[in-house]
C-alpha positions in Angstrom: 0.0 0.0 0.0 1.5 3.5 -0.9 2.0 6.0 1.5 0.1 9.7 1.5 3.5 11.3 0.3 3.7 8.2 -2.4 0.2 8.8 -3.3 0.6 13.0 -3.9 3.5 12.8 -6.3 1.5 10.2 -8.0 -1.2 12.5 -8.9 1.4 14.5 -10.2 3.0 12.2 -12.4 0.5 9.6 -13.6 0.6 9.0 -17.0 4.3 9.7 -17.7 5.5 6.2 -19.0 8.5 7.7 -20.4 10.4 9.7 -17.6 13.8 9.8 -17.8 16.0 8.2 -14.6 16.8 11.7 -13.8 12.8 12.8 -13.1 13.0 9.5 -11.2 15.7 10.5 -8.9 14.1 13.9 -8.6 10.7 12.8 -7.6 12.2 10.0 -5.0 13.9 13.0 -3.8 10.3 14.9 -3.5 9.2 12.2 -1.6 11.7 12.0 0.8 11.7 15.9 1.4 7.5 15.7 1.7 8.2 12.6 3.4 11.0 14.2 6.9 8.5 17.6 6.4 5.7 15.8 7.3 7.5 13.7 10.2 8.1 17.1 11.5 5.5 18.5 11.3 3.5 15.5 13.2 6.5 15.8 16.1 6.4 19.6 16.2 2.6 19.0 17.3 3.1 16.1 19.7 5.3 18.9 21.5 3.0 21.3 21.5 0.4 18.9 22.4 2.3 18.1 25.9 2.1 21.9 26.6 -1.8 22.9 26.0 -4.0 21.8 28.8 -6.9 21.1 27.0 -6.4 17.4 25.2 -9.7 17.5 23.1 -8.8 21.0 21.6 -5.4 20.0 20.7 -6.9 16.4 19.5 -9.0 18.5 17.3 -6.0 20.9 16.1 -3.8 17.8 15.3 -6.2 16.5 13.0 -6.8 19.4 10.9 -3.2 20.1 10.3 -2.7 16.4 9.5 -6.1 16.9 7.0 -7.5 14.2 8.9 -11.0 14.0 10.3 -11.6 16.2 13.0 -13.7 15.4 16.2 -16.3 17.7 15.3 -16.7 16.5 11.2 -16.4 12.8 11.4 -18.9 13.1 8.6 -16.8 15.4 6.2 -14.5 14.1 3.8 -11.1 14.3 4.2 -9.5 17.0 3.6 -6.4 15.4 1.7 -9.2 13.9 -0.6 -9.9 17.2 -1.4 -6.7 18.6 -2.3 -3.3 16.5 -2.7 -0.2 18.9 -2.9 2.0 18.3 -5.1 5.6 19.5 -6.0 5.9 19.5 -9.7 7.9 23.5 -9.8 11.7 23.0 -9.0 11.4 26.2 -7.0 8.6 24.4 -4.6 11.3 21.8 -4.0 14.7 23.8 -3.6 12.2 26.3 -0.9 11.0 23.1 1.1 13.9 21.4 0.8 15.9 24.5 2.3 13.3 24.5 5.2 13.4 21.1 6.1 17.2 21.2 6.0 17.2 24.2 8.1 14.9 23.1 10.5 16.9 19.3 10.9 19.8 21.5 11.4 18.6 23.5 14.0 16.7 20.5 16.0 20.2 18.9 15.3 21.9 21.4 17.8 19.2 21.8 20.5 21.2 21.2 23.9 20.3 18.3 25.9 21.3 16.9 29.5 21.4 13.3 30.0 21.3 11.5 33.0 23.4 9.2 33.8 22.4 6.4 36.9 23.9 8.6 39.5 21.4 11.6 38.3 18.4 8.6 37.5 18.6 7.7 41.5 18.1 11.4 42.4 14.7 12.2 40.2 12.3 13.1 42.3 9.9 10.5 40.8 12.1 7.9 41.8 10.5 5.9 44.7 12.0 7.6 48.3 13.2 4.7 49.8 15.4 4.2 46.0 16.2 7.7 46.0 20.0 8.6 46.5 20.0 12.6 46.2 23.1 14.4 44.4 25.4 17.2 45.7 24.8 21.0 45.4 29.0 20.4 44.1 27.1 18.5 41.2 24.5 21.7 40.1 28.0 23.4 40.4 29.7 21.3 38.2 26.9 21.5 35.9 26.8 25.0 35.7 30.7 25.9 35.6 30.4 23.4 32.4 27.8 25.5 30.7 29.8 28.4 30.9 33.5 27.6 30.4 32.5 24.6 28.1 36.2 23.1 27.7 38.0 25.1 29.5 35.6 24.1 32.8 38.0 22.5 35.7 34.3 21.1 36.5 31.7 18.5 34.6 28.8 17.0 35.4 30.1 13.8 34.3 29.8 12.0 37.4 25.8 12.2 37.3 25.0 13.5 33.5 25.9 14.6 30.0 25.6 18.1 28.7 24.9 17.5 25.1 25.2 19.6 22.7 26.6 22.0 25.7 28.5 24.6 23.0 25.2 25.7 21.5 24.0 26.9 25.1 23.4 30.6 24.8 23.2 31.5 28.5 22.4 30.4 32.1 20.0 31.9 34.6 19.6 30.2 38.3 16.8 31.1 40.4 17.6 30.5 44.0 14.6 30.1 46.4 15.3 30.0 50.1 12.8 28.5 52.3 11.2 26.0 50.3 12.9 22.3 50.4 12.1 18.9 48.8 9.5 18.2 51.2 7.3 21.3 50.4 8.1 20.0 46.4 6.6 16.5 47.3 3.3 17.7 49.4 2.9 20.3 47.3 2.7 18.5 43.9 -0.9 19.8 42.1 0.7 23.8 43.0 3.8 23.4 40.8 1.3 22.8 37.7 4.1 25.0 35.5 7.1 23.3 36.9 5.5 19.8 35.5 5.1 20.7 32.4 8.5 22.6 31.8 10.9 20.4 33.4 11.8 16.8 32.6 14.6 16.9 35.0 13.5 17.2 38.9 16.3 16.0 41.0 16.7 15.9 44.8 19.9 17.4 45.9 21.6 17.9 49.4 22.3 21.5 50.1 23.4 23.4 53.2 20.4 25.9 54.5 22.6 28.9 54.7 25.4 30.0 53.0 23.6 28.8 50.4 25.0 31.5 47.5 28.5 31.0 49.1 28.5 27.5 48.6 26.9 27.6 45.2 29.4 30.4 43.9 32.8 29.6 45.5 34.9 27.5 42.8 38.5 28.0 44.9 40.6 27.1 41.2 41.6 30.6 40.1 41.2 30.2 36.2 43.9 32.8 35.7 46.4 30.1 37.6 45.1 27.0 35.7 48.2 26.1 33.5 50.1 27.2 36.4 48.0 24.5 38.9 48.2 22.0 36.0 51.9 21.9 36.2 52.1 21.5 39.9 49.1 18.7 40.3 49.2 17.7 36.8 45.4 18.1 35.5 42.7 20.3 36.6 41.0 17.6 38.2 43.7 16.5 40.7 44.0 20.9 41.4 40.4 20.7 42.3 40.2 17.6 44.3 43.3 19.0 46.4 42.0 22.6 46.8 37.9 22.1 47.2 36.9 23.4 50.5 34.1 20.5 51.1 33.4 22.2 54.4 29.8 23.5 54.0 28.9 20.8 51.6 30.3 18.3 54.4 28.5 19.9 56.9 25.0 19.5 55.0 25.8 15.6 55.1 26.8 15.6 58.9 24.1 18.5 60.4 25.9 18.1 63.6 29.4 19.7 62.7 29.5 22.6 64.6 29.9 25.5 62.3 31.6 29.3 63.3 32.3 32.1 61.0 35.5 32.0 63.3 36.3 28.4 62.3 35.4 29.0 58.7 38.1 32.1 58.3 40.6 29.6 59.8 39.8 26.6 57.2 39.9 29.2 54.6 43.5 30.6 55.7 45.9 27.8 56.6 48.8 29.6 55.1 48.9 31.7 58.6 48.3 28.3 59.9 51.2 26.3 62.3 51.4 22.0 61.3 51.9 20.0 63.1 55.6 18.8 63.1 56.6 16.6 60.6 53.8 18.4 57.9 54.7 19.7 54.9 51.2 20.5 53.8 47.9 20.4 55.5 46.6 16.9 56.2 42.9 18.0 55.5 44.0 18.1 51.9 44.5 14.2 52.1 40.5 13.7 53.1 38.0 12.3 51.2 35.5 14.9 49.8 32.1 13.7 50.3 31.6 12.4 46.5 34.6 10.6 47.2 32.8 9.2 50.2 29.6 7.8 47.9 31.8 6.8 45.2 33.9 4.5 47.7 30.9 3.3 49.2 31.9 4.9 52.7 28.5 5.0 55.0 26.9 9.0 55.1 24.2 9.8 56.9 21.7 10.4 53.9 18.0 9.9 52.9 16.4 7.6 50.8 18.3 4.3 49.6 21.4 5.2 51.6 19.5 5.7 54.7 17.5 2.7 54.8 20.8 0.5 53.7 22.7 2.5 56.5 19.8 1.5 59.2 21.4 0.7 62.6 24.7 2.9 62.1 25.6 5.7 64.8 27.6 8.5 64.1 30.8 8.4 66.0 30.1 11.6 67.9 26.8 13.7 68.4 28.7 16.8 67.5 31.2 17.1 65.2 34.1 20.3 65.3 35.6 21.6 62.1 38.5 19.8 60.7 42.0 21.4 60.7 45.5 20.6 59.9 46.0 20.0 63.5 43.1 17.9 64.1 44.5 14.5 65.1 44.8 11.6 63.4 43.7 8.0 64.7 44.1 4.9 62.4 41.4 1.8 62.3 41.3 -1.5 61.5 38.7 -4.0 61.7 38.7 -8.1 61.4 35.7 -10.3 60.6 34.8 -13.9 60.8 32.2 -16.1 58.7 29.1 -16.4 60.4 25.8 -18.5 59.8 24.0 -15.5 58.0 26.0 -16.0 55.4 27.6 -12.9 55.6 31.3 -11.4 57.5 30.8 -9.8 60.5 32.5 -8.0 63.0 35.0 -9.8 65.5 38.2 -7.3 66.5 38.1 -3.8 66.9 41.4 -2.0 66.6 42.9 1.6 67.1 46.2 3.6 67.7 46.1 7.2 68.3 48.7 9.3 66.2 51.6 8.5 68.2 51.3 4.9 67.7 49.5 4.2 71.2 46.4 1.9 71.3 43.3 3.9 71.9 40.8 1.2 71.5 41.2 -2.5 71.4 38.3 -5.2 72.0 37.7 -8.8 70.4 33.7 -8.6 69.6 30.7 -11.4 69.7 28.9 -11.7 66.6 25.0 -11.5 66.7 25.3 -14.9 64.8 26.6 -18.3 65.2 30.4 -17.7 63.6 31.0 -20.8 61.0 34.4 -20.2 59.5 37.0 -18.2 61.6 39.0 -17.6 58.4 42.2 -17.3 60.6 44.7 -16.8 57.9 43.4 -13.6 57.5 41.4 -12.4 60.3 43.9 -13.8 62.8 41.0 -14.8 65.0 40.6 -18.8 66.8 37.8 -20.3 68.2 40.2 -19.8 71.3 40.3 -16.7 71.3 36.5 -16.3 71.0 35.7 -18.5 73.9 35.0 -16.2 77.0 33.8 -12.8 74.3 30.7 -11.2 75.3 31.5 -7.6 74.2 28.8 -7.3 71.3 28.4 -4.6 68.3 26.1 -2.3 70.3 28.7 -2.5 73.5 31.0 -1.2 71.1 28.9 1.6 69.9 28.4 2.6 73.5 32.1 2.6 74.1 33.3 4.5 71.0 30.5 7.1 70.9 32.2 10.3 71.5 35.5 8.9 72.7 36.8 10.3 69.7 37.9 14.1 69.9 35.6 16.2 68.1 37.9 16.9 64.4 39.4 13.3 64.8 40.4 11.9 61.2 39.9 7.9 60.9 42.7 6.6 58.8 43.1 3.2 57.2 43.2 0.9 54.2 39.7 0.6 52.4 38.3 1.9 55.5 35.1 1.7 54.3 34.5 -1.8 54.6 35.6 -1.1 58.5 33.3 1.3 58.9 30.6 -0.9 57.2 31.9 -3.5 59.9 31.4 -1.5 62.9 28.6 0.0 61.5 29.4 3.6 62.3 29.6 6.9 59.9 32.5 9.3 60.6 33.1 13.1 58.4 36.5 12.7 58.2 38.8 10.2 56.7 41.6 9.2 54.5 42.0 6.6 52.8 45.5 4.7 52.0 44.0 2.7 49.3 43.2 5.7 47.2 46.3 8.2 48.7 48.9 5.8 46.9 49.1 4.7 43.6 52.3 2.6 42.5 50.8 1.8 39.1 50.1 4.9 37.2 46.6 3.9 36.3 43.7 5.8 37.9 41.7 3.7 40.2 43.6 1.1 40.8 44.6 0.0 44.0 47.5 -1.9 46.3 47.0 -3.5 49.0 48.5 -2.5 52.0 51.2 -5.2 52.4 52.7 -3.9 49.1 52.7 -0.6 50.0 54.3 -1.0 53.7 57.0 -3.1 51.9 57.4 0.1 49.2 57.6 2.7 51.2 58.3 1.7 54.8 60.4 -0.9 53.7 59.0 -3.3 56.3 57.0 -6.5 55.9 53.9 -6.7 57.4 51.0 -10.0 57.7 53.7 -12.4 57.2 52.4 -14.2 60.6 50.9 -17.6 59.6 48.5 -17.0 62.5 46.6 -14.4 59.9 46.6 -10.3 60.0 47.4 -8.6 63.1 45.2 -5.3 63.3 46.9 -3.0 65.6 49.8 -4.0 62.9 47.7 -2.8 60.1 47.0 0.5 61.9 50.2 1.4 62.3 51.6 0.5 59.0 48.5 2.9 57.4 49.3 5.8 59.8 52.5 5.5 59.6 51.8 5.6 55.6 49.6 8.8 55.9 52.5 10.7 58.3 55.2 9.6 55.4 53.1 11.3 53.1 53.0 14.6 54.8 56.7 14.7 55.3 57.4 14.0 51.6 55.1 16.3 49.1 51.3 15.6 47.7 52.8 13.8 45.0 54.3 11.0 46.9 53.6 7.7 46.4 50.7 8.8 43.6 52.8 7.3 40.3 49.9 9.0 38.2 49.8 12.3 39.2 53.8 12.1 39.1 53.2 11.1 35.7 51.2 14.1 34.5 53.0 16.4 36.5 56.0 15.2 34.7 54.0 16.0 31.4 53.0 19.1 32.2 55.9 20.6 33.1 57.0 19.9 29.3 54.8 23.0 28.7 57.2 25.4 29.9 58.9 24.6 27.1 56.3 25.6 25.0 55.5 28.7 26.8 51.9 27.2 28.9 54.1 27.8 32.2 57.4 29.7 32.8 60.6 27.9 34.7 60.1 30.5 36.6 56.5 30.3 37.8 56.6 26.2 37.9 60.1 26.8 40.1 58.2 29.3 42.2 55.0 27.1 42.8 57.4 24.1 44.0 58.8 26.6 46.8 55.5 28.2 48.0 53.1 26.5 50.9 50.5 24.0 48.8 48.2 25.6 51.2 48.4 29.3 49.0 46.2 28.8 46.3 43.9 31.7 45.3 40.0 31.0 46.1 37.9 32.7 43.8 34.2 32.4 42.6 32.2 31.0 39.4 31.9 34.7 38.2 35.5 35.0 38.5 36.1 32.2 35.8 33.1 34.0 33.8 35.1 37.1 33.9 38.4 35.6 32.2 36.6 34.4 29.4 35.0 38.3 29.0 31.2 36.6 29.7 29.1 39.1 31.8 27.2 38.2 35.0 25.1 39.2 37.2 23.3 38.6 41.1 19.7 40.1 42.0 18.3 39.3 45.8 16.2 41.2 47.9 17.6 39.9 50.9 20.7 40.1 52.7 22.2 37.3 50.4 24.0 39.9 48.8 25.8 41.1 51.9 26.6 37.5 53.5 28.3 37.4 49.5 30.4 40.1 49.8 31.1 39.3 53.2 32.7 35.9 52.5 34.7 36.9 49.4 36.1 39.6 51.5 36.1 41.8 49.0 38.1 39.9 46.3 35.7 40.9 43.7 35.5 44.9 44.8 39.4 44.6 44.1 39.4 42.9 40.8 38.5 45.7 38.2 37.7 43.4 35.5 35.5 41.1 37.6 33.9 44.2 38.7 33.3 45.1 35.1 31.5 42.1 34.0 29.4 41.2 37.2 26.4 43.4 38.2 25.1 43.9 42.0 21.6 44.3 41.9 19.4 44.4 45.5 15.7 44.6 45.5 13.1 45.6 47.8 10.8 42.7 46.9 10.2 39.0 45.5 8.7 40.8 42.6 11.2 42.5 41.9 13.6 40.0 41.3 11.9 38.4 38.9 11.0 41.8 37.0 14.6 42.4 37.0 15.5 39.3 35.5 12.7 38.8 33.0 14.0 41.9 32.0 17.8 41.8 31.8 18.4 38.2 31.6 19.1 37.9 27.7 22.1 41.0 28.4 24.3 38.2 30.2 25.9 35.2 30.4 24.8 34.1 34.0 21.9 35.2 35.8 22.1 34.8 39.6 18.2 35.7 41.0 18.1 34.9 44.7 15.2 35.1 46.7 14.5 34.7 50.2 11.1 34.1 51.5 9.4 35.6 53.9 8.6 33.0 56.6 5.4 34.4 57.9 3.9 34.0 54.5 4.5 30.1 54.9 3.0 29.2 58.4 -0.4 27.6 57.2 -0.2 25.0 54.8 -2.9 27.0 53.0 -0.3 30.2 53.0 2.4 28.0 51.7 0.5 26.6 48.6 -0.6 30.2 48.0 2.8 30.9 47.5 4.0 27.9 45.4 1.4 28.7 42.9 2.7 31.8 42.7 6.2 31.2 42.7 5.3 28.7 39.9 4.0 31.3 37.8 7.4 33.1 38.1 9.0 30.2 37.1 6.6 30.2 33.9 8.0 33.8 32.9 11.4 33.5 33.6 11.1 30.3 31.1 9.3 32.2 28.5 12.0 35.2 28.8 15.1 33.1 28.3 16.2 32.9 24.5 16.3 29.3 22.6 19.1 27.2 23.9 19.1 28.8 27.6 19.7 26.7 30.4 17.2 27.0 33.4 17.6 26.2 36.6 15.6 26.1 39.7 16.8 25.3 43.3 14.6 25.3 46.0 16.7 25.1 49.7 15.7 26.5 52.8 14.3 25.9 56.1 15.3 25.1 59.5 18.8 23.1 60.3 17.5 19.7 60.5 18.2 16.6 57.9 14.8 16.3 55.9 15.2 20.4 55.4 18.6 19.8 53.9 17.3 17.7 51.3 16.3 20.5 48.2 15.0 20.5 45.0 17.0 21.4 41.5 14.5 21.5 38.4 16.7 21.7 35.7 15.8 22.5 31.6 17.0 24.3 28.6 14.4 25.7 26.5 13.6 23.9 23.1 12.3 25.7 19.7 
């Protein structure tokens, strides 16, 4: 049976018995053409279908463009029946032909972020209990990508794929305070807009103040990148050793203590004393919380991780602000086989940084133990005979017997702390701190590595592993490390470091600055923000609040921006007297720059009720609506909603995240 687009150029041609090959050619490529214009055309209305409430009037709409029966004239004959174009002038087909081609071209290039399973776990419709949010460091990421494209020390990678991300035109980010996933969830039939505009609605974890800080402070200064490549060897490495993961630590674990005293001090160890034996601060060896998920360490979160995580204490109720003088205390763990199936815990082990036990108990399993596994664990069924210390004993005796900014360290520490069943802020991890091979993520295990580099051997004992021996070889790794530069021990960042330094050669980096960098403090690199990176590439910004956000900005930078001409140039301060305002503003202005920043901060007495509160979702979500309808083609939009009081479900926000399609 022919097809419609068969049938038309038919009508046109019936009859011609003797066309030559080259009006054949010509009229299979009419077809085609007719054929992709059509397919377009019926797509282009499925879209537009998804937007219009009403599905009988865009039923009804559908048909007629597709000259197909409509609802209301069943009884009429078809329109094609009627009428069948054809496209027997050359002209007809060199103008559709140039329209279809243009239109292909432009869908062709229409930006698009992809999720990966990392950023599928943290959609909102993703059952709670399966839900595993992301970080407000992944929004970040996201966004430094949009704007410095491949020049970004940041992408999204870990949880998605910018596609297409070099025909984004610009970026605006509408920051809500006081509204947090929760209020998103019970809220649903309010945010009518949002639903229909957004495909991506992801639940993030997000501090409830500092919010802008944390959101804008990228501490890699772009105008020191080749110079931070040479000394870490890629951007990546730079970033990992320089990120301050304080506030975004602090979201995960709400009970670190937090000071605008204690901040200044994180943010300034160059004035800072070590500890003896440190050549660089030891914080700079922790796991950032990504890190942390992506090694499977234990975090206090909600969703998947905290139903998994059921049962596990936090080592101390509150928590103090790391430093490069908070004290070190390495941990190792030894299991048996029990009837479950399963390892479980049987020796508890720790040293304190001086070597000294701090902590050493043999433990009773919960189950019936079946296979002692000696050779490794060390432990006989002698040794277990009189035990009666059990897993929730221990938890008793280790909460808070740990000093307040204590770092755990081991080897894979992770399954120890999935042994003892207890999630600490702080760790390093030997496993991932040394890498002999040059390949990145592979790792050694920790006999190898004593033997290396402390030129001892270790778990040679027949009798299996010896934990307190295992603890000291892994502190005693970590402390050799610190003597010795952030490159020891790590063949693959010696490796690109090596590379890099080729460059000078080339002109990327100076002798001179490289020789410079090698003789200043690792601790002395330059914190900037995300409009600092916009202002080296000459894109314009700008912030609009009508709050104090502003202030508690300016405030944190200390001024870095005021004393940067050229920053100052290209990023505008705008503060407001009202909600409304902002989103005038920005309606407004938003096509004149690169990055839009539009905070607002809700007024909490217009949110007591639950009535009062979906009064002001369905109005926020009309804002929403016109700040979508103001972008240009190609924009990026996104959304966060954070706020609320300091407790762990308020943490959890909301990112809604879009670019706007022709």
């Amino acid at each position: 049976m022919k097809s419609k687009t068969d049938r038309m150029l038919d009508s046109g041609a019936n009859g011609s018995d003797s066309r030559s090959k080259k009006e054949l050619r010509l009229e299979r490529k009419k077809r085609k053409i007719l054929a992709l214009a059509e397919v377009m055309q019926l797509n282009e209305q499925e879209r537009t279908s998804c937007a219009v409430s009403s599905q009988t009037t865009e039923l009804e709409k559908t048909a007629s463009e597709r000259k197909e029966p409509s609802l209301s004239n069943k009884g009429e004959e078809p329109e094609e029946k009627k009428m069948k174009p054809t496209l027997t002038e050359e002209a007809d087909y060199k103008s559709l032909k140039a329209a279809v081609n243009q239109k292909r071209d432009r869908m062709r290039n229409i930006p698009r972020l992809r999720l990966k399973e990392v950023g599928e776990e943290a959609l909102m419709k993703t059952k709670p209990e399966d839900r595993v949010p992301l970080f407000l460091d992944d929004v970040q990421s996201l966004l430094m990508h949009t704007l410095l494209k491949t020049d970004s020390p940041m992408t999204p990678s870990r949880w998605a794929v910018l596609e297409k991300a070099a025909k984004l035109t610009h970026t605006t980010v509408l920051l809500i305070e006081g509204l947090t996933s929760d209020d998103f969830v019970n809220h649903d039939s309010d945010f009518k807009e949002c639903k229909k505009l957004f495909q991506n609605v992801l639940q993030i974890v997000a501090p409830s103040d500092r919010l802008v800080e944390e959101l804008a402070c990228i501490p890699l200064s772009d105008s020191h990148k080749d110079i931070l490549v040479a000394e870490y060897g890629s951007l990546e490495a730079a970033m990992l050793v320089c990120k301050d993961n304080l506030l975004i630590r602090r979201s995960i674990f709400n009970n670190i203590d937090y000071t605008d005293e204690a901040n200044e001090q994180l943010l300034d160890y160059g004035d800072m004393d070590l500890p003896p034996g440190d050549k660089f601060p030891r914080t700079q060896l922790l796991l950032s919380p990504i890190q942390m998920i992506n090694e499977d360490y234990p975090l206090p979160l909600i969703g998947n991780l905290k139903h998994r995580f059921a049962g596990y204490i936090t080592t101390n109720d509150h928590y103090a602000p790391v430093t490069p003088k908070s004290p070190l205390f390495a941990l190792d763990c030894e299991m048996c086989r029990t009837s479950i199936g399963a390892s479980e815990l049987t020796r508890v082990s720790i040293v304190d940084e001086q070597g000294n036990e701090f902590y050493e108990t043999l433990v009773r399993p919960d189950n019936k133990i079946v296979d002692y596994v000696t050779q490794f664990s060390g432990i006989t069924p002698e040794m277990m005979k009189n035990v009666s210390k059990t897993l929730k004993d221990v938890h008793k005796d280790l909460k808070n017997k740990f000093p307040p900014d204590a770092i755990l360290v081991g080897q894979s520490l992770n399954f120890d702390l999935h042994a003892l069943k207890v999630m600490h802020p702080y760790v390093i991890d030997t496993s991932t701190l040394f890498n002999i091979t040059g390949t990145v993520g592979t790792k050694t295990k920790l006999k190898v590595l004593t033997k290396k580099f402390l030129e001892r051997d270790i778990q040679c004992s027949s009798g299996g592993h010896n934990s307190i021996e295992d603890c000291v070889a892994s502190l005693e790794l970590v402390k050799l490390k610190l003597s010795k530069n952030i490159y020891f021990g790590d063949q693959w960042l010696q490796d690109r470091r090596n590379y890099h330094k080729k460059a000078s050669k080339v002109g990327i980096a100076t002798q001179e600055e490289v020789k410079q960098l090698s003789t200043e403090p690792v601790a002395s690199e330059i914190t900037t923000t995300l409009f600092g990176h916009t202002s080296k590439k000459n894109k314009k910004a700008t912030i609009v609040t009508n709050a104090n956000n502003l202030d508690n900005f300016e405030e944190y930078f200390g001024g870095a921006i005021e004393s940067n001409p050229e920053v100052k140039r290209l990023l505008g301060f705008n503060k407001v007297s009202s909600e409304e305002a902002v989103i005038e503003y920005t309606v407004q202005n938003c096509l004149n720059y690169d990055f839009n920043l539009s905070c607002i901060q809700l007024n909490p007495k217009e949110l007591e009720t639950d009535e009062m509160k979906g009064q002001k979702i369905s109005q926020i979500d009309g804002w929403i609506r016109a700040l979508y309808e103001a972008i240009s083609l190609n924009g990026l939009l996104v959304v966060l909603l954070a706020g609320g009081e300091v407790n762990q479900s308020s943490r959890m926000a909301v990112a809604m995240i879009q670019t706007k399609k022709p």
